[in-house]
Residue, then its C-alpha position, 0 to 999 in steps of 0.5 A: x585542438x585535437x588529443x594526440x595522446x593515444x598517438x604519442x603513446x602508440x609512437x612511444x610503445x613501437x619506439x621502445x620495442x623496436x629499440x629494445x629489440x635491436x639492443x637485445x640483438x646487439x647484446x646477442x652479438x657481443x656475448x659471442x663475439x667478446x667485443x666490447x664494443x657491442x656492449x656499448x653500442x647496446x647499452x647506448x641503444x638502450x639509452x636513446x631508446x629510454x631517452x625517448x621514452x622519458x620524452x614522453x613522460x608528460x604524456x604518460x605520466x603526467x609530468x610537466x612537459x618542459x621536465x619530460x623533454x630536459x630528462x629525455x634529452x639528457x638520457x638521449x645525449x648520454x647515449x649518444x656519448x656512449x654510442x661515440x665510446x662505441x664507435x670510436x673507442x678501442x675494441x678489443x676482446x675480452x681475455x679467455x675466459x677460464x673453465x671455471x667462469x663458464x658456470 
């Protein structure tokens, strides 16, 4: 049977700085436009990215596989819970910030 593990763990890397980057530039929207809902949909991002990483944990950590994949399906569905907030929750602007918070 042939070793895939240089492949899951070249899949696992671009998994992890595709979803990252995308979370960064969700974050980057939140923090000019006060919408909380863009924190959570980062922050989820953040989640299901982590959740695919611990997936993999058997592979780059030596972790029992069926562990890896319980730990990374619970992060993953975390995140999914969190991007539904996202989604579906209210989304109102955080209140005017005061001159002194700025600092």
């Amino acid at each position: 049977m042939p070793d895939f593990t240089p492949l899951v763990l070249f899949a696992t890397a671009v998994t992890l700085a595709l979803g990252l980057a995308v979370a960064r530039l969700g974050y980057r929207a939140y923090r000019r436009t006060d919408l909380a809902g863009l924190r959570s949909l980062s922050a989820a991002l953040v989640l299901v990215v982590a959740g695919s990483a611990l997936g993999a944990a058997d592979q780059l950590l030596g972790v029992d596989a069926a562990l890896a994949g319980l730990a990374g399906s619970v992060v993953t569905a975390t995140g999914f819970v969190v991007l539904a907030v996202a989604l579906y929750g209210s989304d109102r602007p955080r209140p005017e910030r005061r001159a002194h918070d700025e600092n």
